[in-house]
mmCIF file of the N, C-alpha and C atoms, coordinates in Angstrom:
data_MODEL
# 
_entry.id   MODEL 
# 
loop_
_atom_site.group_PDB 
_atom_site.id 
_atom_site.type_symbol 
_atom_site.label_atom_id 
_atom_site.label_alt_id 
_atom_site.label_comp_id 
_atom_site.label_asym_id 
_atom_site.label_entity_id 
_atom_site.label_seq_id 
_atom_site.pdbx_PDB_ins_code 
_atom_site.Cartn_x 
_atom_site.Cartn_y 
_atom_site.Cartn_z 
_atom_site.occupancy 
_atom_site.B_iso_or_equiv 
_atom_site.pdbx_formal_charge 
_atom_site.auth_seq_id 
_atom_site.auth_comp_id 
_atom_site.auth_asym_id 
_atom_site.auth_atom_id 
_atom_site.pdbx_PDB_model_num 
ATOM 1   N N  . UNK A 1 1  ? 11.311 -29.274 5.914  1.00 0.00 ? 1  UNK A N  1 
ATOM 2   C CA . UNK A 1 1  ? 11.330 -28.242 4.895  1.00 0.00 ? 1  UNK A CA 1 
ATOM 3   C C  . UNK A 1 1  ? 12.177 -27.076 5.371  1.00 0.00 ? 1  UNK A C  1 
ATOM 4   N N  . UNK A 1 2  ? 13.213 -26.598 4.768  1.00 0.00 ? 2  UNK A N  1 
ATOM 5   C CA . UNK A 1 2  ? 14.036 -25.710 5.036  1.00 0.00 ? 2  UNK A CA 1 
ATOM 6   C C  . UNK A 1 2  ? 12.981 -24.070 4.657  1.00 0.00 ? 2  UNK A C  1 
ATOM 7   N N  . UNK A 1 3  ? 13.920 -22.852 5.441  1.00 0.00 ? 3  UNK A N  1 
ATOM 8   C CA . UNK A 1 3  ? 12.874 -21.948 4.899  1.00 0.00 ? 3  UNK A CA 1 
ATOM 9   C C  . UNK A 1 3  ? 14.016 -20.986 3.616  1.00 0.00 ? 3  UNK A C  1 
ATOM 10  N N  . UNK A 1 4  ? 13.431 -20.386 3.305  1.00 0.00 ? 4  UNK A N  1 
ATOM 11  C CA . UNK A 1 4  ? 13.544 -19.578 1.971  1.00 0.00 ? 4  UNK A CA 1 
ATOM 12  C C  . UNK A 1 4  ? 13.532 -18.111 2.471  1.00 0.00 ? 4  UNK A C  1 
ATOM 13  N N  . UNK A 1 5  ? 14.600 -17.458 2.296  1.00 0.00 ? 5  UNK A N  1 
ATOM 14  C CA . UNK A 1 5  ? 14.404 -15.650 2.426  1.00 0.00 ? 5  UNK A CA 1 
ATOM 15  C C  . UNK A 1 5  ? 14.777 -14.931 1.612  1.00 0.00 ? 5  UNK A C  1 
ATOM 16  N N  . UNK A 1 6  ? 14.257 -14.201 0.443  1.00 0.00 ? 6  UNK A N  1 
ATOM 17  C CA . UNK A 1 6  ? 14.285 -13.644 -0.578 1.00 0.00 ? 6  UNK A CA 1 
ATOM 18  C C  . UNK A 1 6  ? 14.626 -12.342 0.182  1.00 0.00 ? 6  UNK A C  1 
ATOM 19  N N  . UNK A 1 7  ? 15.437 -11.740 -0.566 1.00 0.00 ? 7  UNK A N  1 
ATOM 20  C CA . UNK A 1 7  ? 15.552 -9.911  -0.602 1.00 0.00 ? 7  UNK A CA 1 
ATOM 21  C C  . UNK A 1 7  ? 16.717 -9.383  -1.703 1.00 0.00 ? 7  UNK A C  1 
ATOM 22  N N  . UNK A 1 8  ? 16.325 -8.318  -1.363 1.00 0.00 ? 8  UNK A N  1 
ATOM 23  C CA . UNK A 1 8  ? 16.400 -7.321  -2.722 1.00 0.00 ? 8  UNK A CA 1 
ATOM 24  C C  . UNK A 1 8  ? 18.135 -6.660  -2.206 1.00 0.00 ? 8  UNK A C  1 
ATOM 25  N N  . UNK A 1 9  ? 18.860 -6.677  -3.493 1.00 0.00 ? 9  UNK A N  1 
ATOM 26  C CA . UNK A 1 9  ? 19.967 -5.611  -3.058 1.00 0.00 ? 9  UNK A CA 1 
ATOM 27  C C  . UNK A 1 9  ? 19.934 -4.321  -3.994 1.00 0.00 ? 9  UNK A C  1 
ATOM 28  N N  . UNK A 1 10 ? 18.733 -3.893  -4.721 1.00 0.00 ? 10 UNK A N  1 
ATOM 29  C CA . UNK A 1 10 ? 18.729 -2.836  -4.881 1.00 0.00 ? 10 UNK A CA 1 
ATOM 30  C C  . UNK A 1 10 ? 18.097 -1.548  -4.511 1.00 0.00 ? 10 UNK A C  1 
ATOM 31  N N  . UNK A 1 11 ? 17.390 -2.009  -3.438 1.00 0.00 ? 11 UNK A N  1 
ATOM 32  C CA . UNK A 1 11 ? 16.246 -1.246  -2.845 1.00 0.00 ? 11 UNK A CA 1 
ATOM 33  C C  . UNK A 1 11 ? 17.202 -0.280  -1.808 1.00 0.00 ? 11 UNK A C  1 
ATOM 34  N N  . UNK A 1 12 ? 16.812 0.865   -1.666 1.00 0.00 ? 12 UNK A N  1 
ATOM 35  C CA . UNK A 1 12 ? 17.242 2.092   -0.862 1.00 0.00 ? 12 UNK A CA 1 
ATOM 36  C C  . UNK A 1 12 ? 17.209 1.498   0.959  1.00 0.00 ? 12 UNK A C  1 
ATOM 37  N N  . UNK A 1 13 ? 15.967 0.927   1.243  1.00 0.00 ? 13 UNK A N  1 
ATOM 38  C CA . UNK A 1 13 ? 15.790 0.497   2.230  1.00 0.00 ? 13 UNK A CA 1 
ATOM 39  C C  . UNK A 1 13 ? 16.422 -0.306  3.148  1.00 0.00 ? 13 UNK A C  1 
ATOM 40  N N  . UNK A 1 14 ? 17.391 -0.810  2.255  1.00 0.00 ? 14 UNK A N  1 
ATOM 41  C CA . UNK A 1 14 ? 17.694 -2.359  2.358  1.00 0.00 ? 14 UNK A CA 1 
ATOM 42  C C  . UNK A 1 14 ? 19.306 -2.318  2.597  1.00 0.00 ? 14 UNK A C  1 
ATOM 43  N N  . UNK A 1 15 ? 19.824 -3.109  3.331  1.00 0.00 ? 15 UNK A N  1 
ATOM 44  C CA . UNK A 1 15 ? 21.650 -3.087  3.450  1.00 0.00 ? 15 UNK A CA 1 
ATOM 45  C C  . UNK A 1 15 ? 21.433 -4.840  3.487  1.00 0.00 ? 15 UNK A C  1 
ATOM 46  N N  . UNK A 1 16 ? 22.010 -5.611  2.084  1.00 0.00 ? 16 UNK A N  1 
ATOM 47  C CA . UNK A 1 16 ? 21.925 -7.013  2.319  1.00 0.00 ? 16 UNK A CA 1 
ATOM 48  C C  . UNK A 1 16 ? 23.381 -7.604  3.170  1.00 0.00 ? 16 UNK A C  1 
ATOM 49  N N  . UNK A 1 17 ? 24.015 -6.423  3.661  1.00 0.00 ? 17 UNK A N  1 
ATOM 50  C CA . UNK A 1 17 ? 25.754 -6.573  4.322  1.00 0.00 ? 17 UNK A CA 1 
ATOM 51  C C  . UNK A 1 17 ? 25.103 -6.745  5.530  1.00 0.00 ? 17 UNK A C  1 
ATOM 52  N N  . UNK A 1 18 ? 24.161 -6.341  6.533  1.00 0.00 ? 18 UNK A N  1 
ATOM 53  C CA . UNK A 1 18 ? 24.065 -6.399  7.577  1.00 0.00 ? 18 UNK A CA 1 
ATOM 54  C C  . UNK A 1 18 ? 23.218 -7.602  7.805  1.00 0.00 ? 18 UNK A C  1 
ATOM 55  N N  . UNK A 1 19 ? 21.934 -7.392  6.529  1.00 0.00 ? 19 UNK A N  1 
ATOM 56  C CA . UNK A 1 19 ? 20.833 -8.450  6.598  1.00 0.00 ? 19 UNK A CA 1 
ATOM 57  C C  . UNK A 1 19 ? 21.468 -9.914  6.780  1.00 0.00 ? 19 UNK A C  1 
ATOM 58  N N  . UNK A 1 20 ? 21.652 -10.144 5.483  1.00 0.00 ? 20 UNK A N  1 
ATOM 59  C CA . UNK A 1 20 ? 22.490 -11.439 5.277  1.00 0.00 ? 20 UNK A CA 1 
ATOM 60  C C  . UNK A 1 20 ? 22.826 -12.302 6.535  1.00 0.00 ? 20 UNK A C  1 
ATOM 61  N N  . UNK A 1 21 ? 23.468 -12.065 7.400  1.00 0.00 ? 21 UNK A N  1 
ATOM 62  C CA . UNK A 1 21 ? 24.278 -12.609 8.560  1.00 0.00 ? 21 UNK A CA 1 
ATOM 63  C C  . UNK A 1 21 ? 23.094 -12.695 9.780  1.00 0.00 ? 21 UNK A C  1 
ATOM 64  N N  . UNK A 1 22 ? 21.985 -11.533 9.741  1.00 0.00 ? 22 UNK A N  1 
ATOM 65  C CA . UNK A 1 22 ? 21.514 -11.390 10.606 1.00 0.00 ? 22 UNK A CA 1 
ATOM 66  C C  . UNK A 1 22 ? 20.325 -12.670 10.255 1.00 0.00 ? 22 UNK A C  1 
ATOM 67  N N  . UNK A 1 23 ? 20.073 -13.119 9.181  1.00 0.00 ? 23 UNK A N  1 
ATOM 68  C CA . UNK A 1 23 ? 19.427 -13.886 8.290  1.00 0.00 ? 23 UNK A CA 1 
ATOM 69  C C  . UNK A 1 23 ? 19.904 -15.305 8.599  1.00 0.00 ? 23 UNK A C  1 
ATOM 70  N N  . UNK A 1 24 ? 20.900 -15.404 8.610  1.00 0.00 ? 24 UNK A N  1 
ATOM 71  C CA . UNK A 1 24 ? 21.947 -16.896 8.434  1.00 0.00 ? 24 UNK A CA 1 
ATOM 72  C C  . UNK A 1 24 ? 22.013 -17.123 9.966  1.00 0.00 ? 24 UNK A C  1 
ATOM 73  N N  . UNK A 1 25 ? 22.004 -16.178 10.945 1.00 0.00 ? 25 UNK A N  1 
ATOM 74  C CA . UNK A 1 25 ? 21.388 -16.373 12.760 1.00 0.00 ? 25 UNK A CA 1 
ATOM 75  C C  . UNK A 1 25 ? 20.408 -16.832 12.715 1.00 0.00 ? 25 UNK A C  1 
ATOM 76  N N  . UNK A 1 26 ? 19.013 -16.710 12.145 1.00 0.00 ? 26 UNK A N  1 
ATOM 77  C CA . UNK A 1 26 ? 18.099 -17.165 12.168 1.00 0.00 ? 26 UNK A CA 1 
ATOM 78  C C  . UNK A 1 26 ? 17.884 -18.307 12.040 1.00 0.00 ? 26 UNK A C  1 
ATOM 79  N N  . UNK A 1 27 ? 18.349 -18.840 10.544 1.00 0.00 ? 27 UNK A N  1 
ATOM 80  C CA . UNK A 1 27 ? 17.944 -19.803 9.985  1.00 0.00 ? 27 UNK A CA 1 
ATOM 81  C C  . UNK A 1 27 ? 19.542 -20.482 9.375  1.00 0.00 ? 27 UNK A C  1 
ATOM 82  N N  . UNK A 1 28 ? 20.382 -21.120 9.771  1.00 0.00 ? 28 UNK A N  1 
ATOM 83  C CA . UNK A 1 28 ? 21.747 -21.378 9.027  1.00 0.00 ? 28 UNK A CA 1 
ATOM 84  C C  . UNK A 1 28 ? 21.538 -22.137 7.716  1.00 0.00 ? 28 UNK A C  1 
ATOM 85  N N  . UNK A 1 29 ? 20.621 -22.514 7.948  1.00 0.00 ? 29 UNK A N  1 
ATOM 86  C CA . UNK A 1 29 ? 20.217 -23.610 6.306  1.00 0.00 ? 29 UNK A CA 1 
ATOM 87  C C  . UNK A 1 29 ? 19.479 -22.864 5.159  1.00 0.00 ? 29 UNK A C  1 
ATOM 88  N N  . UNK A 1 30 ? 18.785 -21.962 5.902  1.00 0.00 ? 30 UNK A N  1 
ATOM 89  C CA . UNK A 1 30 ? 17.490 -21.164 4.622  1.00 0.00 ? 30 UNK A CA 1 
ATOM 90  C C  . UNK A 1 30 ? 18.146 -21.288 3.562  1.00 0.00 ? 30 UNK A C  1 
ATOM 91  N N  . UNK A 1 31 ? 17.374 -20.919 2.374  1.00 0.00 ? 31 UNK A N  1 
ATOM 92  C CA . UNK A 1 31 ? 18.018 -20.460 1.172  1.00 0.00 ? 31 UNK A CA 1 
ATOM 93  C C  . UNK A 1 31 ? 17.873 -19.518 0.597  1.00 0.00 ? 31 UNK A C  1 
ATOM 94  N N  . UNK A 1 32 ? 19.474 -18.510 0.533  1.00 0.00 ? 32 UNK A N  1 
ATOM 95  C CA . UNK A 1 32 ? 18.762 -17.046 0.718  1.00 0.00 ? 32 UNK A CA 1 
ATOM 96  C C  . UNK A 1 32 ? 19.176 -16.167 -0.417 1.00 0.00 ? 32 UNK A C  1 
ATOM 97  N N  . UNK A 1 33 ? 17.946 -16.060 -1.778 1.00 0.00 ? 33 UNK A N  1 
ATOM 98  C CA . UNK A 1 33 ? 18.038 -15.731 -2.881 1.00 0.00 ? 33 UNK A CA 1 
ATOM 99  C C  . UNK A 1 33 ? 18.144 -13.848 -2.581 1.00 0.00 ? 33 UNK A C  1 
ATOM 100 N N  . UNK A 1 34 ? 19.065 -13.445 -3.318 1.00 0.00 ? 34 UNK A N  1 
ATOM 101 C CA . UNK A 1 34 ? 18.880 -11.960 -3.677 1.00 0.00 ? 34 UNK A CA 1 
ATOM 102 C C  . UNK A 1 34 ? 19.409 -11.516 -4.855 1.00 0.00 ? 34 UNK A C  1 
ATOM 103 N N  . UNK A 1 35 ? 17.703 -10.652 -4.942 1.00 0.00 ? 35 UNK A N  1 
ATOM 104 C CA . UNK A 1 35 ? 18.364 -9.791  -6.350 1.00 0.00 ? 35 UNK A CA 1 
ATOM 105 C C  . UNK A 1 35 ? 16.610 -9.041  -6.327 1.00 0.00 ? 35 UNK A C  1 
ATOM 106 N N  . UNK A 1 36 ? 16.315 -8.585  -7.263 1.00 0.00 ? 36 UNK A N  1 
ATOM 107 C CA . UNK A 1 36 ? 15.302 -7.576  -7.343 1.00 0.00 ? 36 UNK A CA 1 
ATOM 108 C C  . UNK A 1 36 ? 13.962 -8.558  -7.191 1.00 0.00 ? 36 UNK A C  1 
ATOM 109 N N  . UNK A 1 37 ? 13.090 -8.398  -6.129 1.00 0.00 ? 37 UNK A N  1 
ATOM 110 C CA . UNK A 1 37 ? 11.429 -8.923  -5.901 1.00 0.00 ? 37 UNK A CA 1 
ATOM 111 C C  . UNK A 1 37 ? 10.537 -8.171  -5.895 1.00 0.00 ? 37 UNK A C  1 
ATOM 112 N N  . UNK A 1 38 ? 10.500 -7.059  -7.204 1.00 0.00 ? 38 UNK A N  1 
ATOM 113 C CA . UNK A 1 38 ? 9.585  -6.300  -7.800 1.00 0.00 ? 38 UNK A CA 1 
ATOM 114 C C  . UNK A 1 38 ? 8.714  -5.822  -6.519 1.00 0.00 ? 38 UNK A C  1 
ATOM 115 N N  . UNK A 1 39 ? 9.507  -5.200  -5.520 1.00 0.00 ? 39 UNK A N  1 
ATOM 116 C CA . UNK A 1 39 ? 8.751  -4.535  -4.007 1.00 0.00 ? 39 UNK A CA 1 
ATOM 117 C C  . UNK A 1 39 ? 9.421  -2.887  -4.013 1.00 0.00 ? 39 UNK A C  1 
ATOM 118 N N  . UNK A 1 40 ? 9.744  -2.826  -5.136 1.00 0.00 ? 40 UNK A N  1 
ATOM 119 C CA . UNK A 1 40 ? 10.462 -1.376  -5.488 1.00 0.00 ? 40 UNK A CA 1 
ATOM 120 C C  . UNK A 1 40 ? 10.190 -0.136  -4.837 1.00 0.00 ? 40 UNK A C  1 
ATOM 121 N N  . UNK A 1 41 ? 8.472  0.310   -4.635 1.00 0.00 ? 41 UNK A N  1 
ATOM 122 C CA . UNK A 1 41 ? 7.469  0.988   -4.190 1.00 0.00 ? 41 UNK A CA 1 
ATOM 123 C C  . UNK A 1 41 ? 7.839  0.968   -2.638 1.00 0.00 ? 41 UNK A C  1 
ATOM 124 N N  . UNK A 1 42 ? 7.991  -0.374  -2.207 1.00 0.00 ? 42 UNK A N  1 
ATOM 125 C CA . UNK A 1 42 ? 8.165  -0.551  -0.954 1.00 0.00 ? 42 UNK A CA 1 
ATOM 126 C C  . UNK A 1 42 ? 9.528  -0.649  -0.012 1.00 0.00 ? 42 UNK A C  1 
ATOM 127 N N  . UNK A 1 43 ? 10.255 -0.534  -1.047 1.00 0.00 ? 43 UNK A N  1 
ATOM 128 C CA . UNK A 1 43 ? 12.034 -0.910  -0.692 1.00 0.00 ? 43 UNK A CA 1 
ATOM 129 C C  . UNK A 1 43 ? 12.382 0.321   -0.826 1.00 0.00 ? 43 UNK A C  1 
ATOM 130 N N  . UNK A 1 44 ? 11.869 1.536   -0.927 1.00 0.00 ? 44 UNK A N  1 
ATOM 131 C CA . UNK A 1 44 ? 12.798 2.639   -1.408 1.00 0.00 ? 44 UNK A CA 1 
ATOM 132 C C  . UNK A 1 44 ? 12.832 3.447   0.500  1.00 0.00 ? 44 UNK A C  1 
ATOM 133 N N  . UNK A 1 45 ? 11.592 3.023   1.168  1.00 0.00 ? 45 UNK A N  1 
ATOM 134 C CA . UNK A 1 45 ? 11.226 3.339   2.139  1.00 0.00 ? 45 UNK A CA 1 
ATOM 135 C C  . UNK A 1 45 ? 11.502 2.612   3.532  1.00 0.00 ? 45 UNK A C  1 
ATOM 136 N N  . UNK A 1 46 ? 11.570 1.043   3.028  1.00 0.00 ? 46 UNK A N  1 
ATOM 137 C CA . UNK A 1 46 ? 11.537 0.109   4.424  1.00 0.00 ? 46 UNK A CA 1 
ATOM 138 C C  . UNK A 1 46 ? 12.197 -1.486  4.093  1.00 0.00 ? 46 UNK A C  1 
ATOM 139 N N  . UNK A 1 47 ? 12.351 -1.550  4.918  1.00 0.00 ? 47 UNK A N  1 
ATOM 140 C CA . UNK A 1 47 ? 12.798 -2.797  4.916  1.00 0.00 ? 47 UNK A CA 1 
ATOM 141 C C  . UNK A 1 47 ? 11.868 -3.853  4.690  1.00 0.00 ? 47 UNK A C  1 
ATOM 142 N N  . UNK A 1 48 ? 11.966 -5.395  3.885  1.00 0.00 ? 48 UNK A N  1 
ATOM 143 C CA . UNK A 1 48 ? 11.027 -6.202  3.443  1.00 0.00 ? 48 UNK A CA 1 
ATOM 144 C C  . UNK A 1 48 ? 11.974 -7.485  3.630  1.00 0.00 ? 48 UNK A C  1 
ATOM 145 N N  . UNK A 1 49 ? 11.458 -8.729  3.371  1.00 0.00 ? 49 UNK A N  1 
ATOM 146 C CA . UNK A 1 49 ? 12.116 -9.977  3.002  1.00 0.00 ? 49 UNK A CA 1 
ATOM 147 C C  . UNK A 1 49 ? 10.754 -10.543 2.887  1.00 0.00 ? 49 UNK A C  1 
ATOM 148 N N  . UNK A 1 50 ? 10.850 -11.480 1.539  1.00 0.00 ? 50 UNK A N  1 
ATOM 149 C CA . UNK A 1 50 ? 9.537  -12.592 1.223  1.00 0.00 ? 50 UNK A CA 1 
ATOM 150 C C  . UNK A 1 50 ? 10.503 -13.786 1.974  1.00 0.00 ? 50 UNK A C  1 
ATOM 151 N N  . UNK A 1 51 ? 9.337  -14.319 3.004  1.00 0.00 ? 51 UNK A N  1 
ATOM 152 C CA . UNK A 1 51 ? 9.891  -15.304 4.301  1.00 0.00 ? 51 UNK A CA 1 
ATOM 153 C C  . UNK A 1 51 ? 8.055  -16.435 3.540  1.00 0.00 ? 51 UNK A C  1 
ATOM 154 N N  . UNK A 1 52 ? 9.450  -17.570 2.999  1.00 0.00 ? 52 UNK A N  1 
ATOM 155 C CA . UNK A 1 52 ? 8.777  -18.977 2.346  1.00 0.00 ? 52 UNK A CA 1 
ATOM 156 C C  . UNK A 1 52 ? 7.628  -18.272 1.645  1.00 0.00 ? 52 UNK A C  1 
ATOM 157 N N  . UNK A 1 53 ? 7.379  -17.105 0.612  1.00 0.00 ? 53 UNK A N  1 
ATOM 158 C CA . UNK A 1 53 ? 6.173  -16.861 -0.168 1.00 0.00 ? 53 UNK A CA 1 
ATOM 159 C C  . UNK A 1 53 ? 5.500  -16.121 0.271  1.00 0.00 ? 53 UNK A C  1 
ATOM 160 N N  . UNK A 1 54 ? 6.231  -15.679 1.803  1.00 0.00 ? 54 UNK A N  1 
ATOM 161 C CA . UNK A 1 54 ? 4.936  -14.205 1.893  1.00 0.00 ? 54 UNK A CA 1 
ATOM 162 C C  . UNK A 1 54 ? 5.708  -13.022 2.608  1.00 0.00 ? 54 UNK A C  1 
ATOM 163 N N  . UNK A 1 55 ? 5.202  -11.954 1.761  1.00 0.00 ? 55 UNK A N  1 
ATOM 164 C CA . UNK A 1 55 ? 6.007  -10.747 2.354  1.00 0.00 ? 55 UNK A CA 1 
ATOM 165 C C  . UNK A 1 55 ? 5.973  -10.232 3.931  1.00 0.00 ? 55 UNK A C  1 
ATOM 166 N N  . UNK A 1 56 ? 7.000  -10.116 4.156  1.00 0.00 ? 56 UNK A N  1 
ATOM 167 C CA . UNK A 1 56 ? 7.666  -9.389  5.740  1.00 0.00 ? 56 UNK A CA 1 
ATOM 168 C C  . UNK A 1 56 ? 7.978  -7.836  5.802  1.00 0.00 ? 56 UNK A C  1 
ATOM 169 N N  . UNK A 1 57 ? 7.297  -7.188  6.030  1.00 0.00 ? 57 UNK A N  1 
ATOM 170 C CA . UNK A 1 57 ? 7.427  -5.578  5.923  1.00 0.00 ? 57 UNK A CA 1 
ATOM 171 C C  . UNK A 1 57 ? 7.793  -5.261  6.897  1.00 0.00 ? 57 UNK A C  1 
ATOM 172 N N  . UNK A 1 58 ? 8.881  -3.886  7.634  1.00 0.00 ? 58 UNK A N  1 
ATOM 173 C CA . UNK A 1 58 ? 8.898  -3.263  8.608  1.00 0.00 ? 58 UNK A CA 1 
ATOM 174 C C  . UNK A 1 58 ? 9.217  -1.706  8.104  1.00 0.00 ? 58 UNK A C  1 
ATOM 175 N N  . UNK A 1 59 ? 10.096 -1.326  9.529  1.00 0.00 ? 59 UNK A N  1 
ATOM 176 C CA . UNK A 1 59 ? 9.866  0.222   8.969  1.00 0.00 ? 59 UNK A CA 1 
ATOM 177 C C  . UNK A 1 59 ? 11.267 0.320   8.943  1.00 0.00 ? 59 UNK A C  1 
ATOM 178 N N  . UNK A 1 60 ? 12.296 -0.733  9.426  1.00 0.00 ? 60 UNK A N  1 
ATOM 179 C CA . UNK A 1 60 ? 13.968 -0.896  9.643  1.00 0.00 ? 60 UNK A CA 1 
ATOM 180 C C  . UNK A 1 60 ? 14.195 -2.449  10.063 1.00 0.00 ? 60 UNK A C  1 
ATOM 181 N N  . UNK A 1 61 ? 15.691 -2.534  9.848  1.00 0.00 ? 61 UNK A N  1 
ATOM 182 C CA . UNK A 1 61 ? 15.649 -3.398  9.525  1.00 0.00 ? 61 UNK A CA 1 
ATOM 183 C C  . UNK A 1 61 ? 15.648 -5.071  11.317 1.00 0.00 ? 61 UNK A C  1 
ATOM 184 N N  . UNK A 1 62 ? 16.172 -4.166  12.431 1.00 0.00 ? 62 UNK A N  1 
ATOM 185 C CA . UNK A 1 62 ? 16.115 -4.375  13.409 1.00 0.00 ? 62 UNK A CA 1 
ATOM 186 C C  . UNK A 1 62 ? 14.393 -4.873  13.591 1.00 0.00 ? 62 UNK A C  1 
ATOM 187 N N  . UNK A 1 63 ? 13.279 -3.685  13.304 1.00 0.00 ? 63 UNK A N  1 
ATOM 188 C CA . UNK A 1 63 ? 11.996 -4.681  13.724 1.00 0.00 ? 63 UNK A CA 1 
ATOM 189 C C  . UNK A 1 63 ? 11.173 -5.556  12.356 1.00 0.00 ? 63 UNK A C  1 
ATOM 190 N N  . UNK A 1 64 ? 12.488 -5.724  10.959 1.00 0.00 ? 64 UNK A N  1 
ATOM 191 C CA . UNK A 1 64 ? 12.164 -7.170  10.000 1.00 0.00 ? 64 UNK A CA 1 
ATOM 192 C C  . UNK A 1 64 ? 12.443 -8.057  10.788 1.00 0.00 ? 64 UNK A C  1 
ATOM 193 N N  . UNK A 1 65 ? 13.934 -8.180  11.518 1.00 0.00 ? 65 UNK A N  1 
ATOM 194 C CA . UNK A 1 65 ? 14.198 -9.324  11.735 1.00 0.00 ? 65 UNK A CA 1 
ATOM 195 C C  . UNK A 1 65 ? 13.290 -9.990  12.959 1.00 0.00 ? 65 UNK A C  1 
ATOM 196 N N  . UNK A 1 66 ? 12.937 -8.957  13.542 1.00 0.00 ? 66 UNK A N  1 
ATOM 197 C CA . UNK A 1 66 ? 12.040 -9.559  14.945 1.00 0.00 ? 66 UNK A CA 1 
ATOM 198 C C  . UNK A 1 66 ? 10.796 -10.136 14.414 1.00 0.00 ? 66 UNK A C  1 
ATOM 199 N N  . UNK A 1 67 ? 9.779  -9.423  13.205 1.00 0.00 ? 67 UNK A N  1 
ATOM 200 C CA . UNK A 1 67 ? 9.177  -9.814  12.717 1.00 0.00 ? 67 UNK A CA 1 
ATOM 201 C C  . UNK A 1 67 ? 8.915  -11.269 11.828 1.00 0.00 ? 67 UNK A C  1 
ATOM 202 N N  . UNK A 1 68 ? 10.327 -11.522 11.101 1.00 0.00 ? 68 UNK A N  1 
ATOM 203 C CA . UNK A 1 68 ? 11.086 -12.249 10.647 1.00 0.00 ? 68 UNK A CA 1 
ATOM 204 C C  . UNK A 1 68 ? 10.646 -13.855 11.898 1.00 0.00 ? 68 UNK A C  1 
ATOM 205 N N  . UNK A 1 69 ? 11.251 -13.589 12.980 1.00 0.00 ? 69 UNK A N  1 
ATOM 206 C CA . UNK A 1 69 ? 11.613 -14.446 14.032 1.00 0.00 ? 69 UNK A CA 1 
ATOM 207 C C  . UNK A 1 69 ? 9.941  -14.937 14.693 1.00 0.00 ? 69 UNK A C  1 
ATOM 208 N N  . UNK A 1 70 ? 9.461  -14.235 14.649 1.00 0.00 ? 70 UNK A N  1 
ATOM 209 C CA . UNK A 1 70 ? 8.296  -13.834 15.530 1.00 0.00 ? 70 UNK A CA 1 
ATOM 210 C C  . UNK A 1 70 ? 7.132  -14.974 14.038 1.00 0.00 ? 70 UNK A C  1 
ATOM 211 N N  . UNK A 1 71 ? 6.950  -14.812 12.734 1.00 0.00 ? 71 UNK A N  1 
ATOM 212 C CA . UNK A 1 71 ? 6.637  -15.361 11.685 1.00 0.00 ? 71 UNK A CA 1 
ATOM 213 C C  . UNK A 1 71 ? 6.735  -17.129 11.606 1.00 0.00 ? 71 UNK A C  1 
ATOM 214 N N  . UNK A 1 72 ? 8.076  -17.283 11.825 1.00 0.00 ? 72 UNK A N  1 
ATOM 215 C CA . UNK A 1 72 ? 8.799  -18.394 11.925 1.00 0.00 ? 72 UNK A CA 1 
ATOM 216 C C  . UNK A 1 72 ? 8.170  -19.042 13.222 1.00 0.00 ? 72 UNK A C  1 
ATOM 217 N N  . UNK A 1 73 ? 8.304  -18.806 14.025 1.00 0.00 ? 73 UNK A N  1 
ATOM 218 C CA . UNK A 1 73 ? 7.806  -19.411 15.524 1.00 0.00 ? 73 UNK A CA 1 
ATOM 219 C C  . UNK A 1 73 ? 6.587  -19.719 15.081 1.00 0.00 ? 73 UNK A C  1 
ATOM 220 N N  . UNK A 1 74 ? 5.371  -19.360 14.256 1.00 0.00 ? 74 UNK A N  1 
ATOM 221 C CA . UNK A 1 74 ? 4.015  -19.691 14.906 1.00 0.00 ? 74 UNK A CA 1 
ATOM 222 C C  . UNK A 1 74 ? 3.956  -20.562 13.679 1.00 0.00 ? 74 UNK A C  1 
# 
């Protein structure tokens, strides 16, 4: 089963120019949908990605991806 990483490119929080790539390191196969995941409340402030159906919160985007990585492993 491949994984899935949803994120948003309209959220304040969010740069999908940096994410993206840092995303495609992770996982080269995922499939990585973006556009608005009604986390609006939460994107204006921090960084997020829904990783396979469940949300990934941080406070930037450096400790999503660790979080991100750290998710995936267990």
């Amino acid at each position: 089963m491949s994984n899935q990483f949803r994120i948003c490119n309209k959220c304040k929080a969010m740069n999908i120019d940096s994410l993206i790539p840092k995303l495609k390191e992770i996982d080269d196969n995922a499939e990585i949908i973006v556009g608005c995941q009604n986390f609006c409340g939460i994107g204006q402030t921090k960084a997020f990605a829904i990783v396979n159906h469940v949300p990934v919160i941080a406070e930037n985007e450096e400790e999503l991806i660790f979080k991100i990585k750290s998710k995936l492993q267990n």
